[in-house]
C-alpha positions as CSV (number, residue, x, y, z in Angstrom):
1,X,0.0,0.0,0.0
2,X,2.8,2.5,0.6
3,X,4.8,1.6,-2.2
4,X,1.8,2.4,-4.2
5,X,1.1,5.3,-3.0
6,X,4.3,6.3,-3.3
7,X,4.7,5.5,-7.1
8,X,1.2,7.6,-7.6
9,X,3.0,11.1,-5.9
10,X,6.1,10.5,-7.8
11,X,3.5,10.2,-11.3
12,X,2.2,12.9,-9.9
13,X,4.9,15.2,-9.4
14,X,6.2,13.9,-12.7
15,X,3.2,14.6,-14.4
16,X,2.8,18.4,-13.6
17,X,3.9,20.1,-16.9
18,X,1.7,18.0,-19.1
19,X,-0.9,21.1,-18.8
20,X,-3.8,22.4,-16.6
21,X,-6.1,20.6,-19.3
22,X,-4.7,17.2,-18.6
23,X,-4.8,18.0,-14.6
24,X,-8.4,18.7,-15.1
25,X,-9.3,16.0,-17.2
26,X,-7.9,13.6,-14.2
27,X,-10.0,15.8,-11.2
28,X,-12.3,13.7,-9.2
29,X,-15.3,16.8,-9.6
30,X,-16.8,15.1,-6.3
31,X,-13.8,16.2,-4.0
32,X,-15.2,19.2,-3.6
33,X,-17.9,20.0,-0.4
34,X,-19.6,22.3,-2.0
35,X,-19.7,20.7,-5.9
36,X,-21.0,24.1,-7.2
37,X,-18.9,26.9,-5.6
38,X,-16.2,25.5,-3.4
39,X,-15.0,29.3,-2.5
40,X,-18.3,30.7,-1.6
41,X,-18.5,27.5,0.2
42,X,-14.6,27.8,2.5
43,X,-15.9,31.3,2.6
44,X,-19.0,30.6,4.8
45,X,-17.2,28.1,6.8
46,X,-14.2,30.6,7.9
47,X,-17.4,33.4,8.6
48,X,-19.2,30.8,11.0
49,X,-16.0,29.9,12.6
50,X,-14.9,33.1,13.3
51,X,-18.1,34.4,14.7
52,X,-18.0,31.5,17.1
53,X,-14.0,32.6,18.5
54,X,-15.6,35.9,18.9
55,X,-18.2,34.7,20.9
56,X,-15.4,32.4,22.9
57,X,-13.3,36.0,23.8
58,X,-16.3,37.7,24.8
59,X,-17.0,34.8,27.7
60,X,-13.5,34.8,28.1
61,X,-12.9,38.9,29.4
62,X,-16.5,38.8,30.7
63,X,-15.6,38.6,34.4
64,X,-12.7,41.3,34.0
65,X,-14.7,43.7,32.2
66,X,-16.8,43.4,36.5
67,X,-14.0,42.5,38.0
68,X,-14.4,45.3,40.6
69,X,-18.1,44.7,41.0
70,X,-17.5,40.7,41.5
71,X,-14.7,41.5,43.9
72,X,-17.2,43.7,45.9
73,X,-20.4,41.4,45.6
74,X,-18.5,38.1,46.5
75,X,-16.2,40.3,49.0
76,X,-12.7,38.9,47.6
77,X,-8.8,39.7,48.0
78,X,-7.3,40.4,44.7
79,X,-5.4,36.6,45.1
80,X,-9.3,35.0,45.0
81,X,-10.2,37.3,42.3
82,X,-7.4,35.9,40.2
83,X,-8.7,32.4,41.0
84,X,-11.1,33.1,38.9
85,X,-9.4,33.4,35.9
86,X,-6.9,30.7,36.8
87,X,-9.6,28.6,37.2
88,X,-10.7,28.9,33.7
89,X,-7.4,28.6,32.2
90,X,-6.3,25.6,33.9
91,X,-9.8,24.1,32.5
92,X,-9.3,24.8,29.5
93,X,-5.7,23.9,28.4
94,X,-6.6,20.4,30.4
95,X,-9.3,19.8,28.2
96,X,-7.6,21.1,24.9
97,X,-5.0,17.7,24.6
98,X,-8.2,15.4,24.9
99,X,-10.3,17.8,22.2
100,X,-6.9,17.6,20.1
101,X,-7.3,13.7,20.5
102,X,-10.5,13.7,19.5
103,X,-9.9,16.2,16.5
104,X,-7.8,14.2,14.9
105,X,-9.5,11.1,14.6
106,X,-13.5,11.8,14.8
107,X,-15.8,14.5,13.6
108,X,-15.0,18.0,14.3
109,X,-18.2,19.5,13.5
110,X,-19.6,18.0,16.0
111,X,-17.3,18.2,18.7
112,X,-17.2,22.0,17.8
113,X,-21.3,22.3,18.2
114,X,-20.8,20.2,21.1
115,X,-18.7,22.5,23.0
116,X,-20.5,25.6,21.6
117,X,-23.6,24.5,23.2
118,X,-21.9,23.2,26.3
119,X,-20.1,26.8,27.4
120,X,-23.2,28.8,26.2
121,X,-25.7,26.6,28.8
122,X,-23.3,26.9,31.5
123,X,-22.6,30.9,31.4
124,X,-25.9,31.3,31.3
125,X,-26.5,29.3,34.9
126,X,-24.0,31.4,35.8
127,X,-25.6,34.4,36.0
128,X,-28.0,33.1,38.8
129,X,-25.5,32.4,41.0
130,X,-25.5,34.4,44.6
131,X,-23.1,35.6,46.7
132,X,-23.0,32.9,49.3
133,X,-22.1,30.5,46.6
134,X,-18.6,31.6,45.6
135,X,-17.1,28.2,45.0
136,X,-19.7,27.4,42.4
137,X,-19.1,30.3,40.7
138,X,-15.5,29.9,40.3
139,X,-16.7,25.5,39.2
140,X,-18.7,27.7,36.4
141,X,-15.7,29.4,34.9
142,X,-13.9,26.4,34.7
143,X,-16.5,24.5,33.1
144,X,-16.8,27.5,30.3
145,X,-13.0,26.5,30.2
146,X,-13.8,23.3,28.9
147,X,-16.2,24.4,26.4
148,X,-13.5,26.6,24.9
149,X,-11.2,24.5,24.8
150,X,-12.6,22.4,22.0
151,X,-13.6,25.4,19.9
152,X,-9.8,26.9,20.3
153,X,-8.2,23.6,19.5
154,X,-10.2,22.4,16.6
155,X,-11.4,25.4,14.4
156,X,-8.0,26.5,13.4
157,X,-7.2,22.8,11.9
158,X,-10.6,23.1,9.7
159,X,-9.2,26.5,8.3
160,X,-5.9,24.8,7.2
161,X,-7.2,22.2,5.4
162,X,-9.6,24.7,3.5
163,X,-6.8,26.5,2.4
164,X,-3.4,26.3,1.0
165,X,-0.1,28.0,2.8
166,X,-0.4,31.2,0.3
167,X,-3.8,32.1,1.6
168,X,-3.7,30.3,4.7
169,X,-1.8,32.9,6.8
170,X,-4.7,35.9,5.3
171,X,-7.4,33.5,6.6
172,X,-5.6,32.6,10.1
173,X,-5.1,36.4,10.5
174,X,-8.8,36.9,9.8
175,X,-9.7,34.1,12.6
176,X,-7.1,35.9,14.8
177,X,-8.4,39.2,14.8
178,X,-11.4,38.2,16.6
179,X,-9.7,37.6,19.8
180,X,-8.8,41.0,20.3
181,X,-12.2,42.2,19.3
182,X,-13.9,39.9,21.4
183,X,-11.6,40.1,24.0
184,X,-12.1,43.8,23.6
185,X,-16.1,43.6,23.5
186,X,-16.1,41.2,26.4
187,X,-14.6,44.0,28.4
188,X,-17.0,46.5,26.9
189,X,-20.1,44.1,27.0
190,X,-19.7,43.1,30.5
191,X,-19.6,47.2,31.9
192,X,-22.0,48.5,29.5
193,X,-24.8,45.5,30.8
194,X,-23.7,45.9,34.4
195,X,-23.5,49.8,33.7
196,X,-27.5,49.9,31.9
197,X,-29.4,47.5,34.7
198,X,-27.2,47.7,37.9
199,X,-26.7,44.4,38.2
200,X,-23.2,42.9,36.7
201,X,-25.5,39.2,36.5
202,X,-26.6,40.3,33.3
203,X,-23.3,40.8,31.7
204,X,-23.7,36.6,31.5
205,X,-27.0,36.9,29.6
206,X,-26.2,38.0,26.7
207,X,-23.5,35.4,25.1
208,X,-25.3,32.3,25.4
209,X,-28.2,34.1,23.0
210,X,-25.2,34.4,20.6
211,X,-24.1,31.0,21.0
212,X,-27.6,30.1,20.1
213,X,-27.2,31.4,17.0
214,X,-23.7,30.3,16.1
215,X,-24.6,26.6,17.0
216,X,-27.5,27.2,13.9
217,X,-25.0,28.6,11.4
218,X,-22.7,25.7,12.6
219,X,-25.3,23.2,11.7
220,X,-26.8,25.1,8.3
221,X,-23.6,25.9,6.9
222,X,-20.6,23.9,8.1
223,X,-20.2,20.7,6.2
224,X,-20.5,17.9,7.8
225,X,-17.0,16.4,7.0
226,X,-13.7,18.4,5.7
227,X,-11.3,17.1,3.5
228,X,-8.2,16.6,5.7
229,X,-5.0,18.1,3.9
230,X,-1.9,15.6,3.9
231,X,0.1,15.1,0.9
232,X,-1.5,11.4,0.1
233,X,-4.6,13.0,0.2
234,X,-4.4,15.4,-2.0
235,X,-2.6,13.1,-4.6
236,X,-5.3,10.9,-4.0
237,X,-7.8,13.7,-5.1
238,X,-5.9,14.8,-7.7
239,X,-6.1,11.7,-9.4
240,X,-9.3,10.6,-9.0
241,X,-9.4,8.0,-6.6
242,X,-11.4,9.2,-3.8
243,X,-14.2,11.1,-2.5
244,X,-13.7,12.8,0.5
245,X,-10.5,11.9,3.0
246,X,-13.2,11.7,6.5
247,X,-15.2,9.5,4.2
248,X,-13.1,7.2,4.0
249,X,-10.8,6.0,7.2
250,X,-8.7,3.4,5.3
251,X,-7.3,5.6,3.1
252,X,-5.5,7.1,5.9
253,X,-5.4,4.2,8.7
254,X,-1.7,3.5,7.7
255,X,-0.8,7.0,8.5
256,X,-2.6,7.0,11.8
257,X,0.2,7.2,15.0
258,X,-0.9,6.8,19.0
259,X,-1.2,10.1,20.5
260,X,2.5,9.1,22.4
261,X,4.0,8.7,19.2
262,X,2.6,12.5,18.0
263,X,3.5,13.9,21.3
264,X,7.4,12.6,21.2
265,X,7.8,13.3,17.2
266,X,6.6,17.0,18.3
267,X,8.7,17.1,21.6
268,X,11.6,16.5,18.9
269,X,10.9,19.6,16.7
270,X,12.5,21.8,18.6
271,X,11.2,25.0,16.2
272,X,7.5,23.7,17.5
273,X,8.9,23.6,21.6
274,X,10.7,26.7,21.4
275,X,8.1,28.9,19.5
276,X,5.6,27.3,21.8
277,X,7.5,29.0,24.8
278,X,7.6,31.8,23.1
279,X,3.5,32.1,23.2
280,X,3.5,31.0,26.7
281,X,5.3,34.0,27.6
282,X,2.6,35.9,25.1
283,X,0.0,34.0,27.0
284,X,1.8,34.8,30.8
285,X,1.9,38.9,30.0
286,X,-1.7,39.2,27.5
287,X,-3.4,37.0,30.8
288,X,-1.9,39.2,33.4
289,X,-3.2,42.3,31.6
290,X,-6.5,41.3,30.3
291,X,-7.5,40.6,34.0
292,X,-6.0,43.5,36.4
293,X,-5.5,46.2,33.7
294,X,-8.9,48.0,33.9
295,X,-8.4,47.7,37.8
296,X,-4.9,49.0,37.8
297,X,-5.8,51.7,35.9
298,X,-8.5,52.2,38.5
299,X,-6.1,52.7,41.2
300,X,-3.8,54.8,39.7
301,X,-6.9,57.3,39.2
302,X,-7.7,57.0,42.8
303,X,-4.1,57.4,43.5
304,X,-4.2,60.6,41.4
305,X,-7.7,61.7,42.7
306,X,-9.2,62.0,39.3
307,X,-12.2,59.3,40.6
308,X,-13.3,58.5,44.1
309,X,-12.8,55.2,45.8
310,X,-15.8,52.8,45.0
311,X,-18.2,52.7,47.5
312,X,-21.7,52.6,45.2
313,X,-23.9,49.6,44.4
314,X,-22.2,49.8,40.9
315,X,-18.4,50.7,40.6
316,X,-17.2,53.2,37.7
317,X,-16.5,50.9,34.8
318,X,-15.0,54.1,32.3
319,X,-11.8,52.0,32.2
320,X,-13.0,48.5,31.4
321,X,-14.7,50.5,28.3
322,X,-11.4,52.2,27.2
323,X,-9.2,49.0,28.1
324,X,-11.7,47.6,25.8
325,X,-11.5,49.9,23.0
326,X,-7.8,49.9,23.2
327,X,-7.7,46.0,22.8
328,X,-9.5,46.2,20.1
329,X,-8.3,48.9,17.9
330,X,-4.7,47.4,19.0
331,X,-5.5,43.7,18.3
332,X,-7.2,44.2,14.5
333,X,-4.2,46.6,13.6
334,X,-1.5,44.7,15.1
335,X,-2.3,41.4,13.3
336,X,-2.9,42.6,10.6
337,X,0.6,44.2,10.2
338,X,2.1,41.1,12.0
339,X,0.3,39.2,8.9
340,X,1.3,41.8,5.9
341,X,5.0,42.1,7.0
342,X,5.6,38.1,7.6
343,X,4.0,38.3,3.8
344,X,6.8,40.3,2.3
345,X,9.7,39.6,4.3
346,X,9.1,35.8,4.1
347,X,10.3,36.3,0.1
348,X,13.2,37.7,1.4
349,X,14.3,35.9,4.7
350,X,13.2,32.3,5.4
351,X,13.5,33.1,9.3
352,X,11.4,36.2,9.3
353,X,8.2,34.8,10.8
354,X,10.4,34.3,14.5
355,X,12.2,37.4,13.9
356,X,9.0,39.1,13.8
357,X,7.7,37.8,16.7
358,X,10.9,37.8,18.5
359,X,11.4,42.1,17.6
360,X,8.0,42.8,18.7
361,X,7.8,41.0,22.0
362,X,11.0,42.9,23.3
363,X,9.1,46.1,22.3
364,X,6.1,44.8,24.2
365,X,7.8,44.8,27.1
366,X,9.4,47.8,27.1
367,X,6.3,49.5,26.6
368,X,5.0,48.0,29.2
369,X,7.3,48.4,31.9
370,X,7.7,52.4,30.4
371,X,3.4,52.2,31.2
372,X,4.0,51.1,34.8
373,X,6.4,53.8,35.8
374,X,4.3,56.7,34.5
375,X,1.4,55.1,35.7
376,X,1.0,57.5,38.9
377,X,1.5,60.5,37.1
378,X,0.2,60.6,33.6
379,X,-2.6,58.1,33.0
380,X,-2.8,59.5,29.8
381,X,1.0,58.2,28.8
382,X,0.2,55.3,30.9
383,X,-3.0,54.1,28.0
384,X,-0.1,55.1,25.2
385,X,2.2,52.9,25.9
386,X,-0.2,49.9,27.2
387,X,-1.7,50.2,23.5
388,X,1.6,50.3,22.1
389,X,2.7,47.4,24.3
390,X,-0.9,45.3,23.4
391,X,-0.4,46.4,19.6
392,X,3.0,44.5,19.8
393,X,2.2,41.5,21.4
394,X,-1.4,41.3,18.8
395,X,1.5,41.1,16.1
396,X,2.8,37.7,16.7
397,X,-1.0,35.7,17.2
398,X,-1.5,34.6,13.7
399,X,2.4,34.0,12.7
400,X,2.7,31.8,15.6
401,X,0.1,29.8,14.4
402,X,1.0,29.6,10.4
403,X,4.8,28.9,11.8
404,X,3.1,25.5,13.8
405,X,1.4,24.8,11.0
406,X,4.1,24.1,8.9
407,X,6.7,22.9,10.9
408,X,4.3,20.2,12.0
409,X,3.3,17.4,9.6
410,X,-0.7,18.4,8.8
411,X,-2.0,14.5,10.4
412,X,-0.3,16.0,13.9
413,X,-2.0,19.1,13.9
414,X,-4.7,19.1,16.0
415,X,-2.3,17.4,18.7
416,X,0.4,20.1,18.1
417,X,-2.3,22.9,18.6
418,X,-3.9,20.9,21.7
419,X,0.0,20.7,23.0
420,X,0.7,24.1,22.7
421,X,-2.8,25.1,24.5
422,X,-1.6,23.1,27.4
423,X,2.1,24.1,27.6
424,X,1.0,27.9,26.9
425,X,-1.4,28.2,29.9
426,X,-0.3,25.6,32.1
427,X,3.0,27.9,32.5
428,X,1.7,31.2,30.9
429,X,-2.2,33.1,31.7
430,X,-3.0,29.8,33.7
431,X,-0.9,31.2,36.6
432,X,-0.1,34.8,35.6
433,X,-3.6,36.2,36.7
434,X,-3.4,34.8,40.3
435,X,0.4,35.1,40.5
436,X,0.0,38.9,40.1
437,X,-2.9,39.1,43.1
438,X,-1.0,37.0,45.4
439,X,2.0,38.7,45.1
440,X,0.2,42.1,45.1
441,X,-1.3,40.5,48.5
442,X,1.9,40.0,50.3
443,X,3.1,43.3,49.1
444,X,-0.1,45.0,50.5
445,X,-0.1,43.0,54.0
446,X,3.7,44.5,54.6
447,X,2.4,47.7,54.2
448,X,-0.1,49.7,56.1
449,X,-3.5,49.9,54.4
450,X,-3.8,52.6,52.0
451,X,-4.7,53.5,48.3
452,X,-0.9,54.6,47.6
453,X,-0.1,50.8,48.4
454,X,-3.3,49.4,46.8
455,X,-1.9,50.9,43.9
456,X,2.0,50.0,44.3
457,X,1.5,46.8,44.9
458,X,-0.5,46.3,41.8
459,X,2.3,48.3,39.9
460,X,5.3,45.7,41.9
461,X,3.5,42.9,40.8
462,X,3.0,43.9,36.9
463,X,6.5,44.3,36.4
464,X,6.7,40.6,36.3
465,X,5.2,40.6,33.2
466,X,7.9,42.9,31.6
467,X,10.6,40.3,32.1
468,X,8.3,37.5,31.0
469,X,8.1,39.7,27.5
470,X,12.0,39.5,27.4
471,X,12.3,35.8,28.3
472,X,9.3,35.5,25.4
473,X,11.6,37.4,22.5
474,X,14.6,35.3,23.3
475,X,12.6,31.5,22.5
476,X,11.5,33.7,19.3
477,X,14.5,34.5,18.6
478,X,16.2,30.5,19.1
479,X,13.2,29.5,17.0
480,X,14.7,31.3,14.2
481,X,17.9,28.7,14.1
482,X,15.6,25.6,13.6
483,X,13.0,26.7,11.8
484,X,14.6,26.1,8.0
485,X,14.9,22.2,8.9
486,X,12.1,22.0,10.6
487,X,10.2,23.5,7.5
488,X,11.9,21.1,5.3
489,X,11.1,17.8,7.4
490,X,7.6,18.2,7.7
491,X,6.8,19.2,4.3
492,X,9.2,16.0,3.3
């Protein structure tokens, strides 16, 4: 069987200059989803996907966007507001190896409408929960964990087989940009609802009416099964000889490895582990800031005596609103330029995608650290440079992705994607946002009480972050002496 199938690539290969008329007399017309419009067909897939990662941010910054009207209606320290977020992160990159298992081998449609119904029903209970029942709470958002965690792993593997490497990296950027906007409108979503009827319970009402309606597209307009995109597949197409890959499991069984045997080939692809740690220093700093930003910014106003402590029903949520703004109009720009300059400077340097990433993560983090020190006496330079720094680090979400997509062999890639979750968050935003209130804790309780040390030890504790952004450029920058063989191998 392999020696056939090996004989039918090398015809192939062979076989490409005898004219686009020959190649299309050969064409199996059935390989197609959609037989009458393939494009309008990809097209409608990528839209449904990446209104369903939008929906996924928004319940992800939900509980930030309040965090200083959960903190006051629960009566937490800043280390059990962090919990919070922890909570959802450890959740979810413990769930994303099993949904990469389960990507790679069964259907993804409906794992992915699965798991869109699943976090949707639960952050809607959510929002019934009072304030003697903290713990289940905090069960809640790691339960919306899980439910990301399948849509995160599995919708970016469904885009790569639709498309080829050329037009892959355009439609991964498109995908991307919708975690800054939702991120952004989670933030924005959550104070606005909590803002308009008083109560920050309805901030959790609004999403699972949207996830409603993505789980209908999902069904109307998703096929059921997508071609998957290896090399014998597509030769297999080309000639003729099959229908659709998912349609038929023996055309691939040979090919199929354990999920040890994926997990030690990827282990050994050391551009794959060292941009990885890369993102998990992304994933330490973007955690730490998407969940104490608005309320450090709070601080330093109180510090500043712009607004007064909060001691209403509902607390001032002006900065969740502009935090959210800023992530937005940061995240769409700076992926989009992170996607157009990888574009032209990959035709002129076969390492620029970790040079990219590796440039703008040291920038990140001096922007950042520049933010904290001004924080106390110009809040206006202080939202400069925290775009500037969040404009940075947006740069690097969709190379990152296209650079593990092909340095990993395409029948691996649910598993890489599921690996990275795990390796990202287990040692990047999983601990970050409860690393920064515990240690903003023991700064506070060495101190007497005051605002000034409210707000220096929220301003101690971030600087962690800005050393995390170093560590982060320097595995972008090692990935840039593997990443030429690693390229080779996989696409060999």
């Amino acid at each position: 069987e392999h020696e056939d199938t090996g004989l039918l690539l090398q015809a192939l290969l062979e076989g490409q200059n005898y004219g686009a008329a020959a190649a299309e007399g050969t064409r199996c017309p059935s390989v197609s989803v959609s037989r009458n419009n393939p494009a309008k067909r990809d097209c409608l897939v990528v839209a449904v996907l990446c209104f369903g990662n939008f929906i996924n941010f928004i319940d992800w910054f939900i509980v930030p966007g309040i965090l200083l009207d959960i903190q006051k209606y629960f009566g937490l320290s800043d280390g059990k507001a962090g919990l919070l977020q922890t909570v959802f992160t450890l959740c979810y990159m413990l769930a994303a190896p099993i949904f990469g298992y389960l990507g790679d081998r069964y259907n993804r449609k409906i794992i992915l409408g699965a798991g869109l119904f699943f976090w949707s029903g639960v952050t809607l209970g959510s929002s019934f929960i009072t304030e003697s029942h903290y713990r289940i709470f905090v069960l809640s958002r790691g339960l919306v964990g899980i439910g990301s965690a399948s849509y995160s792993t599995i919708a970016p593997t469904i885009i790569a087989d639709l498309f080829e490497e050329g037009k892959r990296t355009t439609v991964l950027s498109i995908f991307y940009i919708f975690i800054p906007v939702g991120s952004g409108c989670g933030y924005m979503l959550a104070a606005g609802m909590a803002k308009s009827t008083g109560d920050w319970h309805w901030a959790f009402r609004v999403t699972p009416c949207m996830g409603g309606l993505a789980l209908l597209l999902l069904i109307l307009l998703v096929p059921h099964r997508i071609q998957r995109r290896t090399a014998v597949h597509r030769a297999l197409s080309i000639s003729g000889t099959i229908q659709e890959a998912d349609e038929k499991p023996d055309v691939h069984r040979a090919a199929k490895t354990t999920w040890c045997q994926d997990v030690g080939s990827l282990v050994q692809n050391c551009s794959f582990v060292c941009s990885s740690l890369g993102l998990t220093a992304m994933a330490f700093v973007t955690g730490a800031l998407g969940m104490w930003m608005p309320l450090f910014l709070y601080r330093a106003q109180v510090v500043q005596g712009i607004v007064p402590p909060c001691l209403q029903e509902s607390c001032n949520s002006s900065n969740s609103l502009i935090f959210g703004g800023i992530t937005i109009g940061t995240g769409i720009l700076g992926i989009i330029a992170g996607a157009e300059a990888a574009r032209r400077l990959r035709k002129k340097n076969n390492k620029a995608d970790p040079l990219i990433c590796a440039t703008s993560m040291f920038i990140s983090a001096l922007c950042l650290y520049i933010a904290l020190m001004v924080a106390q006496t110009s809040i206006l330079s202080t939202f400069i440079f925290i775009a500037l720094g969040e404009l940075f680090l947006s740069v690097n979400w969709a190379v990152v992705t296209d650079i593990l997509l092909y340095v990993v062999t395409p029948r691996r890639q649910s598993t890489a994607i599921a690996l990275q979750i795990l390796v990202s968050h287990l040692l990047g935003d999983a601990g970050s946002p409860y690393l920064i209130g515990v240690i903003s804790n023991a700064i506070q309780a060495r101190n007497i009480p005051s605002l000034q040390w409210s707000f220096r030890s929220m301003q101690y504790s971030f600087v962690t972050c800005a050393f995390v952004g170093v560590f982060g450029g320097g595995f972008f920058l090692l990935t840039s002496f593997y990443i030429e063989e690693d390229r080779k191998e996989a696409q060999r």
